[in-house]
C-alpha positions in Angstrom: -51.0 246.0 117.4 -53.6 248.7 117.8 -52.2 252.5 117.6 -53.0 252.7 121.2 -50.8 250.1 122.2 -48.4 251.4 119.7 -48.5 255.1 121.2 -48.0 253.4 124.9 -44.6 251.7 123.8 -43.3 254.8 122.1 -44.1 256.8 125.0 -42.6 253.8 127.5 -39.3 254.2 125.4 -39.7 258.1 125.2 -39.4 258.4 121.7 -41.7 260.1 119.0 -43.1 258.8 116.0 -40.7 261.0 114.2 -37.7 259.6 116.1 -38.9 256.1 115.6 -39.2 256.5 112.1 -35.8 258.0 111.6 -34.5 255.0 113.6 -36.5 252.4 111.5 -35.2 254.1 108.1 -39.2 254.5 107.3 -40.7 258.2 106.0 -42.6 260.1 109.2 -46.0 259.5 106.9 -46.0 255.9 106.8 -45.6 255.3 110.7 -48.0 258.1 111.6 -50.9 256.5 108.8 -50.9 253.4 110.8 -53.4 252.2 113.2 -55.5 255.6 111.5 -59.4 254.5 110.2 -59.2 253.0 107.5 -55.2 252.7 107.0 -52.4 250.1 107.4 -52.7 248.8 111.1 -49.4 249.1 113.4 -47.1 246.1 111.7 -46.3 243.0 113.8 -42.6 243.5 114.2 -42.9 246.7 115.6 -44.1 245.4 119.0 -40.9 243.7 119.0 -38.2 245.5 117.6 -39.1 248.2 120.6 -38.8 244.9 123.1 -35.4 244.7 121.5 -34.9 248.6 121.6 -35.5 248.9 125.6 -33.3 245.5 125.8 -29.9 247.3 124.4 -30.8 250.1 126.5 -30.9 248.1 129.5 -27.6 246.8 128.4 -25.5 249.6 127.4 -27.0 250.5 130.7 -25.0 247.6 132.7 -22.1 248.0 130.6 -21.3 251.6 132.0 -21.8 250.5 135.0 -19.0 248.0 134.6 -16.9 250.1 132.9 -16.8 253.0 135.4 -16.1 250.3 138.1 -13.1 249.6 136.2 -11.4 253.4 136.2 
């Protein structure tokens, strides 16, 4: 994944590369280094685990919904 694309999902998600970082347990320097000249590229499973991210959001989304038609 290039750090464009990577920058895109963050921003689709509204989170910072800080905040991602704390939530992937990685330090702030590692996930702001990648996709930079001549450093580690954007890993393949983060493309994913923000697919996953905006999934449980969409679902703890649904189940409030349910639960406030239950009160």
């Amino acid at each position: 994944m290039l750090l464009s694309e990577f920058k895109v999902l963050l921003k689709s998600v509204n989170l910072k590369k800080k905040e991602f970082a704390e939530m992937v347990k990685m330090s702030y320097g590692t996930v702001n280094s990648w996709g930079v000249e001549g450093r580690a590229e954007v890993p393949d499973w983060v493309e994913q685990f923000i697919a996953n991210y905006i999934k449980a959001q969409k679902l703890d989304q649904i189940e409030k919904i349910i639960q406030d038609k239950r009160i």
